[in-house]
C-alpha positions in Angstrom: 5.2 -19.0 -2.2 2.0 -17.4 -1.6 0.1 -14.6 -3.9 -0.8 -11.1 -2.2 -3.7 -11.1 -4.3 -4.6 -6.9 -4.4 -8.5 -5.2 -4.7 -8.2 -1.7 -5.9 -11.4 0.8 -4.5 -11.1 4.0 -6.7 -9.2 3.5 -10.0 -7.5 7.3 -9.9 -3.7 8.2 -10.7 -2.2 6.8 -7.6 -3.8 3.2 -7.9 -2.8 3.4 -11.6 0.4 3.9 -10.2 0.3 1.2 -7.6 -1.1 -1.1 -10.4 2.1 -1.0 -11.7 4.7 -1.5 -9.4 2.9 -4.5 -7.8 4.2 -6.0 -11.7 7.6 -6.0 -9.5 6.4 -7.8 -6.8 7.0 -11.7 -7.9 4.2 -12.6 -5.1 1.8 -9.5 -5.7 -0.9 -9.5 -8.3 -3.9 -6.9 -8.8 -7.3 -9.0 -9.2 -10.0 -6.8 -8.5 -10.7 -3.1 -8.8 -13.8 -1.2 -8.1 -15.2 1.8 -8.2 -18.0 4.1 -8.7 -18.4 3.8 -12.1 -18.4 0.7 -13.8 -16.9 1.5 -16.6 -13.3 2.9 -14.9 -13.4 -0.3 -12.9 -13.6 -2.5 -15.9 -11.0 -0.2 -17.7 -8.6 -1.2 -15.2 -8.6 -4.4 -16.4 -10.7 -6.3 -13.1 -11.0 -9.9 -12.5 -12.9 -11.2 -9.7 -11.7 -14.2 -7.5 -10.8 -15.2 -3.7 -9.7 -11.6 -2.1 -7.9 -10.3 1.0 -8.9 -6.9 1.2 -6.9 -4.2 2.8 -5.8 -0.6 3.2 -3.2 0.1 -0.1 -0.1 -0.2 2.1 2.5 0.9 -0.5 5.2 0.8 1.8 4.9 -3.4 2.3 5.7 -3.8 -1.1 8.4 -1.5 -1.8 11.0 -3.6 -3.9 14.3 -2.4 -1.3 11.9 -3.7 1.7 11.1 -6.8 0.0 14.9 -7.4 -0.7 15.5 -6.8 3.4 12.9 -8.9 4.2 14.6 -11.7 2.1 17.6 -11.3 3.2 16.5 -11.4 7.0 14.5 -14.8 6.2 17.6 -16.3 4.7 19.9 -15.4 7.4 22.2 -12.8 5.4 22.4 -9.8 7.6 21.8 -11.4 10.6 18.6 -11.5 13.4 16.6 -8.7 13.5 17.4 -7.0 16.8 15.8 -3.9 16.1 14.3 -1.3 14.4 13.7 2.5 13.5 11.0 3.9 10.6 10.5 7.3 9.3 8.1 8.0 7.2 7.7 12.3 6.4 6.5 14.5 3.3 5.5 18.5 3.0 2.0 18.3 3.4 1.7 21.9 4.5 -0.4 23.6 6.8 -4.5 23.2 6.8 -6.0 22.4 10.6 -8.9 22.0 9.0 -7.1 18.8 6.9 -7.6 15.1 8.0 -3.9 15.2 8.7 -4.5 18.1 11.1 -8.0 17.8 12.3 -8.5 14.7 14.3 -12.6 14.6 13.8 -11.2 13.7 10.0 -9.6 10.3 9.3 -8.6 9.8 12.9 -5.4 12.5 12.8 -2.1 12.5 10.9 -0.9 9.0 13.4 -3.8 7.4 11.8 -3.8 8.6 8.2 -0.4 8.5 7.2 1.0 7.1 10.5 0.2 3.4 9.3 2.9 3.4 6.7 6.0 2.6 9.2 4.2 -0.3 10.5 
């Protein structure tokens, strides 16, 4: 099986977070982390090797999702014949917010949007 081998841009409280479920993952693995200063980067415990690089989709590597996913490769619950995703939170109300204001991020559809895919 192959290794999603992760690069983390910004070592904050939600990547710290990520960081740690990826340990869940049996074919994930964090290799690289950067960031602005140095010294956070190499904090986080950074090795450098072959990378894929790509948005932190969070979703993709939800432990139920990667259960589904197995059990659709194996035959289990039968062929996938369709599906529905929802993805919502409060995020309240700022038009001037890159999930409001499409000059900012692209709009809510791209921002958050993404995470059903």
């Amino acid at each position: 099986m192959q290794t999603f081998r992760w690069g983390i841009l910004a070592p904050g409280h939600i990547a710290k977070k990520f960081a740690e479920a990826i340990t869940a993952i049996p074919d994930a693995a964090v290799t690289a982390v950067g960031s602005r200063d140095r010294g956070r980067a190499e904090a986080f415990a950074a090795r450098r090797s072959n990378l894929f690089l790509m948005e932190a989709l969070w979703t993709r590597f939800l432990p139920a999702l990667a259960t589904a996913r197995g059990w659709i490769d194996a035959g289990r619950i039968g062929a996938l014949r369709r599906l529905e995703a929802d993805f919502s939170f409060r995020g309240g109300w700022d038009p001037e917010s890159r999930l409001l204001n499409p000059a900012l991020a692209g709009g809510g559809l791209l921002d958050v949007g993404i995470y059903v895919t």
